[in-house]
C-alpha positions, 0 to 999 in steps of 0.5 A, a space after each residue: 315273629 316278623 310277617 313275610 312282608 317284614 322279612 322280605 322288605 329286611 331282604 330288599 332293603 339288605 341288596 338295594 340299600 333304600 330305607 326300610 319304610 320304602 322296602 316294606 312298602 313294596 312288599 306289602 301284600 295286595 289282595 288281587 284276582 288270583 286271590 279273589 279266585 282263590 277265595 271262590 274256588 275255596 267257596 266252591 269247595 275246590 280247596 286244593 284248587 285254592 290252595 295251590 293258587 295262593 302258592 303260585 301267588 306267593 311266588 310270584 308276588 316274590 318274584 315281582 316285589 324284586 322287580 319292583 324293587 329294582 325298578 325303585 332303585 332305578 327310577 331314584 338313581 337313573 340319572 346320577 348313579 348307573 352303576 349302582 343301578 345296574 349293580 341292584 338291578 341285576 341283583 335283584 333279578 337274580 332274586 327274583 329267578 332264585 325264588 322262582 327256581 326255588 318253587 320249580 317255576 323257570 320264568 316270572 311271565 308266562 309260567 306262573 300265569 299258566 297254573 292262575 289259568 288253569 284255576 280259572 277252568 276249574 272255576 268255570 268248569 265248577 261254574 257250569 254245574 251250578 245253577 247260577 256261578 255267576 261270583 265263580 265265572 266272574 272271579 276266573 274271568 278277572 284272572 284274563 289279561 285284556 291282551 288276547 295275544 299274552 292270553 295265547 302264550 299263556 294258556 300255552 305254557 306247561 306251567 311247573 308240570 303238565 296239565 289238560 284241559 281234557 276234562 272239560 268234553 265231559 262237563 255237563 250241566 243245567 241249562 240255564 244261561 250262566 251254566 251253559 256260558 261257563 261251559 262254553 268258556 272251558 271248553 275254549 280254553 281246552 281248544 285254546 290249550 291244544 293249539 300248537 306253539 309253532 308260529 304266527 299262524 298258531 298264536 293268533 288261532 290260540 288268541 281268537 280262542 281265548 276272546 271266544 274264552 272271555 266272551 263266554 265268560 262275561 256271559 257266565 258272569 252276567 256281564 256284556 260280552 267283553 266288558 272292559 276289553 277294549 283290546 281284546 274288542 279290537 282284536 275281535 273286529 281286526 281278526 274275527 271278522 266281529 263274530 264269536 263262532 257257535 260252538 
């Protein structure tokens, strides 16, 4: 029986026309942070958790192996074939919205992305009742974009249905440092969650929140604050006046 990369790069290989070898390459699975949260959540013993985050992972990885695709297309045949590649490139979006629809997903960004947050609380929410969940936190803060304006938009998406983020006023714990941090970053995420989508003022409250989120969340994972966030570092200093409210 062919693998699913096998059968989707036949599938790719059928609307772009690029060799098999090419396509196959595009759909081989990568394991990336939604995977690795999957395995610390599972680890956790959060098994409906992980599970429903490797199916969101699928379809997106789905999803962006058609985009890819369109893009290999592209980048091969810009200068000497746009037809063809406007022909295959709308093909290929067309798949990918079609794979997204088919799992009750309406767009490729903001949508799949949400439900990968939502793992993400459960994480550091599960982080804060341990004693040290420092591989939980970690994993959830891997699963972040350094890019706190993207994060306002995402953890502001309903995902496939709705979900809260109510639990996280009635999360208790040890005192210890990394419970105490984890904590904090899923109670910002609720708060980041309520922000209304309404207009400027709103996404950049919900991006302020979700720095204080990551702040946290480094601290759970016994890291420097914002580590490797360069952006989200200067978002700290051009919009937050360098400080993280004490919450």
């Amino acid at each position: 029986m062919q693998s699913r990369a096998a059968q989707l790069a036949r599938q790719v290989q059928a609307v772009t026309g690029l060799p098999y070898t090419r396509c196959l390459k595009i759909c081989e699975p990568t394991e990336d942070s939604w995977v690795r949260l999957a395995r610390e959540l599972r680890t956790a013993g959060l098994l409906r958790g992980a599970n429903q985050l490797l199916a969101v992972g699928a379809v997106a990885a789905e999803a962006g192996t058609w985009y890819s695709a369109g893009g290999e297309v592209e980048g091969i045949f810009y200068y000497t074939d746009h037809e063809r590649v406007r022909r295959t490139y709308t093909a290929c979006s067309a798949a990918a919205e079609a794979a997204l629809k088919r799992a009750g997903f309406d767009t490729y960004s903001f949508d799949t992305s949400a439900e990968a947050y939502h793992a993400a609380f459960l994480a550091l929410s599960k982080a804060g009742t341990l004693l040290d969940g420092r591989m939980l936190a970690r994993a959830a803060l891997d699963v972040f974009a350094d890019d706190a304006t993207w994060c306002s938009d995402v953890i502001r998406t309903r995902g496939r249905s709705p979900f809260t983020y109510d639990t996280a006023s009635d999360l208790t714990g040890p005192g210890t440092p990394t419970a105490v941090s984890a904590r904090k970053a899923a109670r910002a995420m609720a708060r980041a969650a309520a922000v209304p989508v309404k207009g400027d003022e709103e996404w950049y409250e919900a991006a302020g929140i979700m720095v204080e989120v990551m702040w946290h969340a480094g601290e759970a994972a016994g890291l420097p604050p914002l580590e490797g966030c360069p952006n989200c570092q200067n978002h700290l200093r051009g919009f937050m006046d360098g400080e993280i409210p004490q919450r």
